[in-house]
N, C-alpha and C positions, 0 to 999 in steps of 0.2 A: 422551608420545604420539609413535609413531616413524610419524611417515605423510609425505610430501609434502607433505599436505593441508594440516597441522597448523597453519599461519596461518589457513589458510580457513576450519578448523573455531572456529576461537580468535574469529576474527570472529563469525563467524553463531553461534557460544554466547553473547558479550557481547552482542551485537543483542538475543537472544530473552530473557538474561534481564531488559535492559533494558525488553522491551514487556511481563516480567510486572509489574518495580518501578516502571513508569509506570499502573497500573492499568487497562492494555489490555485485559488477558484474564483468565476467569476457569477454573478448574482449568488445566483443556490446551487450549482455546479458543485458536486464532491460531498460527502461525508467522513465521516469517524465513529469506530464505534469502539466501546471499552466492554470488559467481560468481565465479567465475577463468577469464577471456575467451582465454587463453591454451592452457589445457585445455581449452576449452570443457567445461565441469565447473560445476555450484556445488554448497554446503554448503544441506542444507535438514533444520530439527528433524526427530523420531524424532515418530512416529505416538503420542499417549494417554501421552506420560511429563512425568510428574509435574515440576514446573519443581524442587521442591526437589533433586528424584534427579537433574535432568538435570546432567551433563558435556561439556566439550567434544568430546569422544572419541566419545560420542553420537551427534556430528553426520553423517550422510549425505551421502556424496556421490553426484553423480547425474549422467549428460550431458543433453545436450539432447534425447536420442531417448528419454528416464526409464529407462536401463538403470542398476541400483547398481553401480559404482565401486568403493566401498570401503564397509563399513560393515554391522555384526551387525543393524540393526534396521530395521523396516519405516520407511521416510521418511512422510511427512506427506502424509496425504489428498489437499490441495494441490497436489502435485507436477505433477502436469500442467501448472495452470495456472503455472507457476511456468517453467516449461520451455518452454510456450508463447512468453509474453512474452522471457523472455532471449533465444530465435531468432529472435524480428521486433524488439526494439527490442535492439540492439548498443549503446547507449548507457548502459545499467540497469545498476547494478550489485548493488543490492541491491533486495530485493524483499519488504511488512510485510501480511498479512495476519490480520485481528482482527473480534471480535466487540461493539466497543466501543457503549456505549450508547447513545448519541446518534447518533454515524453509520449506526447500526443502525436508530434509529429513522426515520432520514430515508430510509433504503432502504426498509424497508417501508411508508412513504408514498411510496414510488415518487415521490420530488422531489429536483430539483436544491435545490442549497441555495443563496440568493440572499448576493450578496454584498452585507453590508450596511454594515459599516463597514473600518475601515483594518486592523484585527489581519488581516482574511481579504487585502484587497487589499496587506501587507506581504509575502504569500504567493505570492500569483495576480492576474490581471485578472479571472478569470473564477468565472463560478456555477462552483460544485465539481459535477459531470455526475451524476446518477443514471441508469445502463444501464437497457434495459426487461426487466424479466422473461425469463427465455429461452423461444424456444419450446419447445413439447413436444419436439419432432421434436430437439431439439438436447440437452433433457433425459435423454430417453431413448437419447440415445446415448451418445460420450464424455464423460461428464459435464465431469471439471475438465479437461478439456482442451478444450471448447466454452464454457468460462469464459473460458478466454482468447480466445476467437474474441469471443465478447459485450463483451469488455471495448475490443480493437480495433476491431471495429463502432461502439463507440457515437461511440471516438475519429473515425473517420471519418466517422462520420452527421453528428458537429456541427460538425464544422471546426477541431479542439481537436488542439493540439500536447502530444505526453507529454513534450517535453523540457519545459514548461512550465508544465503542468496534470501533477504527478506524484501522483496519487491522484481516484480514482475511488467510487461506490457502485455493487452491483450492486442491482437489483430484489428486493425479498425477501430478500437475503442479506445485504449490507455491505460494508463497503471494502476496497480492496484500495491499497496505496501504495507510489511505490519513489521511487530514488534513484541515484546515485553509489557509490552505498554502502551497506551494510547499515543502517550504523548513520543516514543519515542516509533511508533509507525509515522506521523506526522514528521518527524525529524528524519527517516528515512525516503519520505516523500519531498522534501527538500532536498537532500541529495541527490536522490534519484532526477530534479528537475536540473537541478547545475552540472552535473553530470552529463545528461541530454544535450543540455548548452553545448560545452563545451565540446564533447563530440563531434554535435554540429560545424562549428566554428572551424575546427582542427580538419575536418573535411572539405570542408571549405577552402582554407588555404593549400591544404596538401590531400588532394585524392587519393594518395597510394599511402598514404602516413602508415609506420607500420603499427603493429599490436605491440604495447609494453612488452619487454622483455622476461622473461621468468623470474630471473635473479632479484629482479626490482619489485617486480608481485609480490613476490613472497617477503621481499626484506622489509617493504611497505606494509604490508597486512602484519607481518610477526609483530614488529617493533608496535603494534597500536594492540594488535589482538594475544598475541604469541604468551605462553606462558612467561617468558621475559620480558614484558611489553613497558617499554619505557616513554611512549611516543605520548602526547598530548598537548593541545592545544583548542 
């Protein structure tokens, strides 16, 4: 592969095909895309191909204003949103969005997902945010690029830091996760799915189950994240 790109692309193809061998997505359901802050450029999958057919070579590159860069194939539905987000948060580096079951399910109940025991608060302090539905007026315009307006509103409305809370639900649609890294949005997109599970489940057996306690948030989240963080597995 003779491109510039050719790390970038090398990235964002192991990303994507890691979120199909994590059972994220199913056909062509979901992408990845990776940035290079320096181009202001990222790599983002090809629109409806097949994950068996996909190559590295595949990957599209794209700037920040979604003009194509480099690359024979239509980029991924997504793009917008994907383009959005990289010009308001300068800190992302990768970016997982998927169709997963359960965080799918908890957006089309339009609910935050409560944080109920340590696995979630190993992660976050906070309920994982469900956005509300978009308006019309926002539907009927630019679609995935009013995705990323929705997704920084919701961050705003509730008082929620992305460098912290990196993964979100949208209302009716589903999650969207990022990262440092491509690869490490996709490994936020995996939590965020067991995570979902297990909420479920915990709902499931006990309706009224309450919300983790604070003491245990925080002693969870320090020990992994905390300036003293000792915690690893």
């Amino acid at each position: 592969m003779n491109s510039k790109y050719s790390a970038l692309k090398e990235a964002c193809y192991q990303a994507n095909m890691e979120l199909n061998a994590l059972g994220l997505v199913v056909y062509t359901f979901g992408n990845v895309s990776a940035v290079d802050r320096d181009h202001k450029v990222f790599a983002i999958k090809p629109s409806g191909v097949a994950y068996k057919k996909l190559r590295a070579e595949d990957m599209v590159i794209v700037d920040f204003q979604n003009t194509i860069i480099e690359g024979n194939l239509k980029p991924s539905s997504d793009t917008r949103t994907h383009a959005y987000l990289y010009s308001q948060w300068d800190f992302i580096g990768g970016i997982a969005h998927t169709h997963s079951l359960y965080a799918v399910s908890w957006a089309q109940a339009q609910r935050d997902i409560p944080i109920f025991g340590t696995t979630h608060a190993d992660h976050l302090t906070e309920d994982i945010p469900c956005a509300p539905p978009m308006s019309d007026a926002l539907v009927q315009g630019n679609y995935e690029h009013n995705t990323g307006i929705q997704i920084s509103a919701c961050f705003q409305q509730k008082n929620l830091d992305p460098r912290e809370v990196e993964m979100i639900l949208l209302g009716n649609h589903g999650p969207f996760c990022w990262g440092n890294s491509a690869a490490k949005a996709v490994y936020n997109a995996r939590v965020l799915e067991e995570i979902a599970h297990m909420a479920y489940l915990t709902l499931e057996i006990n309706p009224k189950a309450a919300r983790l306690k604070e003491s245990l948030i925080q002693k969870h989240y320090n020990r992994k994240h905390g300036k003293d963080a000792y915690y690893g597995q």
